[in-house]
C-alpha positions in Angstrom: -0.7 10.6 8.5 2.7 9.9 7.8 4.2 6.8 9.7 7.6 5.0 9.5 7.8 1.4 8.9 9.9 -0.8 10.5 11.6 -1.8 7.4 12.6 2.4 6.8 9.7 2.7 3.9 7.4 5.2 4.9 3.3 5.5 5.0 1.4 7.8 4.1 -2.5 7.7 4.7 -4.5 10.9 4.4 -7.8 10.7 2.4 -7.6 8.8 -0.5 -4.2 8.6 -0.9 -2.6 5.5 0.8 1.0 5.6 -0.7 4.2 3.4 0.5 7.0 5.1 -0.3 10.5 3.1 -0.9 13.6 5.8 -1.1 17.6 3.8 -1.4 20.3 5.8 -1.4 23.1 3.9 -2.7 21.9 0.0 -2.0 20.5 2.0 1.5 17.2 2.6 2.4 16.9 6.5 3.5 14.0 7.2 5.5 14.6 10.8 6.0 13.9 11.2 2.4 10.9 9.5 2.3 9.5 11.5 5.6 10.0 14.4 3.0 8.6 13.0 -0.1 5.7 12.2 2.1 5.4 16.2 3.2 5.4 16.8 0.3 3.0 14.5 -1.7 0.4 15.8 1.4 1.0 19.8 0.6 0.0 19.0 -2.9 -3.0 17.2 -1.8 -4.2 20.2 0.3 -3.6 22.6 -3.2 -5.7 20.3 -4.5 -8.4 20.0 -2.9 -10.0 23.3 -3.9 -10.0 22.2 -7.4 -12.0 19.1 -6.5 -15.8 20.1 -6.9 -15.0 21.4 -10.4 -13.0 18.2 -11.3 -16.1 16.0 -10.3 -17.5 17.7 -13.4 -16.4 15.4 -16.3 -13.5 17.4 -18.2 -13.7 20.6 -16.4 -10.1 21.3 -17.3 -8.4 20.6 -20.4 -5.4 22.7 -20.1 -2.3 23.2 -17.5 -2.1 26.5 -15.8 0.9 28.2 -13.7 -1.9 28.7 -11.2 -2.1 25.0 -11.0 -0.9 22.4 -8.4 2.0 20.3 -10.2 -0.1 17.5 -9.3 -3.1 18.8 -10.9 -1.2 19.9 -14.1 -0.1 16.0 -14.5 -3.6 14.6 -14.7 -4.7 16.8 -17.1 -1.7 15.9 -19.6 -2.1 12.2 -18.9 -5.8 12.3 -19.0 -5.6 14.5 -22.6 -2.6 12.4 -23.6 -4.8 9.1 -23.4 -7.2 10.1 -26.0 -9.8 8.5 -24.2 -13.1 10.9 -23.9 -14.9 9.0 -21.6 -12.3 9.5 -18.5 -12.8 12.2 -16.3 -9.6 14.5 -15.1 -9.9 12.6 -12.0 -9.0 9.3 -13.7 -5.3 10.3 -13.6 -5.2 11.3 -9.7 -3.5 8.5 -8.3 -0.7 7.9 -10.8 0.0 11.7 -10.9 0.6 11.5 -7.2 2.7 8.6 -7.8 5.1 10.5 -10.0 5.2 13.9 -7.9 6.5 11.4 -4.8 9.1 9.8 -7.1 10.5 13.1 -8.7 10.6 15.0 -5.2 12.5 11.9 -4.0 15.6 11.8 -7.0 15.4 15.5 -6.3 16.3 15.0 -2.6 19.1 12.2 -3.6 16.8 9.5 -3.9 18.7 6.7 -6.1 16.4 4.1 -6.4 12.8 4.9 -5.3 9.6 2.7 -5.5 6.3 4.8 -4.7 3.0 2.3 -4.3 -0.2 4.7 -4.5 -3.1 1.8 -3.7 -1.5 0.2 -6.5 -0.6 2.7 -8.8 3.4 2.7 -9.0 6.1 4.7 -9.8 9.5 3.6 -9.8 13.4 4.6 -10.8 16.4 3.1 -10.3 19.2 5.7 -11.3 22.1 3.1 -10.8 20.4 1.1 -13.7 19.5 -2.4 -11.9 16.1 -4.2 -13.3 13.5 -3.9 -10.9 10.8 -6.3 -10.1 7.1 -5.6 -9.0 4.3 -7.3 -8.2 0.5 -7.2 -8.8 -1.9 -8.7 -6.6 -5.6 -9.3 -8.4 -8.4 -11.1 -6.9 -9.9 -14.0 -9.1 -13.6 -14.9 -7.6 -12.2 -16.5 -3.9 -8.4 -16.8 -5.4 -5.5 -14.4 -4.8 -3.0 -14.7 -7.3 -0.1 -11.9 -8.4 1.6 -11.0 -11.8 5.4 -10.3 -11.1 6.7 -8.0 -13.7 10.4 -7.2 -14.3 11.3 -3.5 -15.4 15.0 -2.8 -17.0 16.2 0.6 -17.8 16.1 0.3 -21.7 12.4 -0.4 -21.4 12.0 3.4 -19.8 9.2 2.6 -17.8 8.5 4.5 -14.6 4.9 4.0 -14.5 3.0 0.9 -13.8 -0.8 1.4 -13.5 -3.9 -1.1 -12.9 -7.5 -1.2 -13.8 -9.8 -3.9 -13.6 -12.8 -5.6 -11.5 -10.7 -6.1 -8.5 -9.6 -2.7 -8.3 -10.9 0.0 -6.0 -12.3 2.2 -8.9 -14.8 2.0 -10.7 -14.6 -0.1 -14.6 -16.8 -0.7 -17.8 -15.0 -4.1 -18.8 -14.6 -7.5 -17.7 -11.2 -7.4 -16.9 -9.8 -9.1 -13.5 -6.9 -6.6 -13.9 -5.2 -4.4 -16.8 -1.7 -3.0 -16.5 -0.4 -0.6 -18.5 3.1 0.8 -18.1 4.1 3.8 -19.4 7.0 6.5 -19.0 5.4 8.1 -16.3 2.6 6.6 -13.5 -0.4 9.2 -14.8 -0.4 8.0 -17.7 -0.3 4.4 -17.4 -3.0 4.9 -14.6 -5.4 7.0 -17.6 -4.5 4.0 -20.1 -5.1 1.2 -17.1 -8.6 2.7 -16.6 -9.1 2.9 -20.4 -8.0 -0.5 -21.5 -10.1 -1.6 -18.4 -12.8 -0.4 -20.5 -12.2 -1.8 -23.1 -11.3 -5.3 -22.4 -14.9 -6.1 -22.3 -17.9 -8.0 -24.3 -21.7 -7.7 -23.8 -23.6 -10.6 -22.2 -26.7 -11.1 -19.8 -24.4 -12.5 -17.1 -22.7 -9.2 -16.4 -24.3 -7.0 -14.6 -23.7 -3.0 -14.6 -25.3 -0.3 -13.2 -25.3 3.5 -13.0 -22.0 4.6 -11.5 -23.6 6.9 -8.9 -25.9 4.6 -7.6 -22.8 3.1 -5.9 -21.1 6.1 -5.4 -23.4 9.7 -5.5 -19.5 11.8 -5.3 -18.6 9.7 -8.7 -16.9 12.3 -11.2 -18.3 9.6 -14.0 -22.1 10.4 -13.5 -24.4 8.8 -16.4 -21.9 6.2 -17.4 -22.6 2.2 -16.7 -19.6 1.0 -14.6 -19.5 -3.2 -14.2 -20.5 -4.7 -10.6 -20.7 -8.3 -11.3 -19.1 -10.8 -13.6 -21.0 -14.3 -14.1 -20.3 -17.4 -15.9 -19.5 -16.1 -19.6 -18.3 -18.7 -22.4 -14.4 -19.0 -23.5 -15.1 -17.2 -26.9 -16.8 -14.0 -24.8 -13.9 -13.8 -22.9 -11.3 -14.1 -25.8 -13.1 -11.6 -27.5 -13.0 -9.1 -24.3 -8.9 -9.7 -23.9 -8.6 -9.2 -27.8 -10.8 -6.0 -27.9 -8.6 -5.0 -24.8 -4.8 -6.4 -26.7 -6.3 -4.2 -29.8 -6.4 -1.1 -27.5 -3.3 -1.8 -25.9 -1.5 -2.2 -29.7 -3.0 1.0 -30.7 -2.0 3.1 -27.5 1.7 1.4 -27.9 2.4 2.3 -31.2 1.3 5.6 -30.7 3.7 5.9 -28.3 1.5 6.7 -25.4 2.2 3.3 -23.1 5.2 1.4 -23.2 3.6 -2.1 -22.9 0.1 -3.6 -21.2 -0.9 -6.7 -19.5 -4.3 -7.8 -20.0 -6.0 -10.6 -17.3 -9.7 -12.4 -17.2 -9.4 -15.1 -14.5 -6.7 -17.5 -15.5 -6.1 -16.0 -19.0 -3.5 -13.2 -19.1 -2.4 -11.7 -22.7 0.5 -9.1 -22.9 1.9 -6.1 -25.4 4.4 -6.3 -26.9 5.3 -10.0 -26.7 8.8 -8.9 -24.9 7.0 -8.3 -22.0 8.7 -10.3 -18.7 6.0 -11.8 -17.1 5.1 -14.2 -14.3 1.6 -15.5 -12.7 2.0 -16.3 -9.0 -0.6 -18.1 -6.7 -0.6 -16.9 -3.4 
């Protein structure tokens, strides 16, 4: 469950949490740490999983309790903090196990820590050096990858996606949405949400129930997107501007601290400052 890499990063694979986690200690990479974080990020999963059944029930809890997992007390901030009614508490899992990996690791000395969750990321660097991440998105039969760099003043720890090329499940259009935020829960809450949003109606997308894929899905009753066909340029400039709209509004509410929105080649950010590259693989 928990494996050391040759490079000193450390894996962790239990369940549905695939996590690489990334500790430096002073320009070193510390895999004792990360063994730890690791532990650690697995005894929360095991408090967790009690709570489960009820959390499959869409907003089963809407406030943190003592008697909570620290992990379980995060998604139900993030989720609430979003705004967004249609996401379940579940919608924040990910991200939230993100952050309880990266705070465990500054705790245990950890100065510059990366933590990839499937793709939801948290990240520090206490020393202050920019750090630069990478997003792989499939596009039909092409791989390609945004590479994002992330400086201190920005105060981003949380880099989130959502999209059709995604593991979970989405209402929009959207080949991938990023939203960063201060922490990972709740960029992976606004990720899922501007997913959602990022979207147009048209009879070559096709959606379906989402527990006709899934019968465990936590979103029962709601249409989730399967397939994306041949839609005109105006649909799909509509889709990124209903999603940049979203983005704008979640930003300057001070709930996300930027968004990257992507439909095949087009990619549109928020705010414009945004450093952003598009890489071919």
């Amino acid at each position: 469950m928990i494996e050391r890499l040759q490079d000193e990063r450390i894996f962790v694979n239990h369940g549905p949490i695939q996590m690489v986690i990334d500790v430096s200690v002073k320009g070193q990479r510390d895999s004792e740490i990360g063994v730890e974080v690791g532990k650690h990020v697995l005894e929360q999963f095991n408090r967790l999983i009690q709570y489960i059944p009820e959390l499959k029930k869409m907003r089963a809890y809407r406030s943190t309790s003592n008697e909570f997992p620290e992990v379980l007390n995060k998604m139900i901030i993030a989720v609430e903090r979003s705004g967004y009614e249609e996401l379940n508490t579940l919608g924040a899992v990910a991200g939230s196990f993100s952050d309880i990996a990266l705070q465990k690791a500054i705790e245990l000395g950890g100065t510059r820590i990366i933590v990839n969750n499937g793709g939801d990321i948290a990240l520090k660097d206490l020393e202050g050096k920019s750090i630069k991440v990478g997003i792989p998105y499939t596009n039909n039969n092409e791989q390609g990858q945004l590479a994002l760099t992330i400086t201190e003043e920005q105060g981003i720890n949380g880099i989130c996606t959502s999209g059709t090329g995604g593991r979970s499940f989405t209402k929009g259009i959207a080949t991938a949405t990023v939203a960063l935020a201060s922490d990972a829960a709740t960029a992976d809450a606004c990720a899922t949400y501007l997913g959602n949003m990022t979207n147009v109606e048209d009879e070559n997308i096709i959606r379906c129930l989402a527990e006709e894929i899934d019968s465990e899905t936590d979103i029962k009753g709601q249409l989730v997107t399967i397939k994306v066909g041949k839609i005109s340029k105006e649909k799909k400039y509509k889709a990124l501007l209903n999603g940049l709209n979203a983005a704008e509004d979640l930003y300057n509410k001070k709930i996300i601290k930027g968004a990257v929105l992507l439909i095949g080649s087009t990619i549109v950010k928020y705010p414009d400052s945004l450093i952003v590259e598009s890489i071919q693989l």
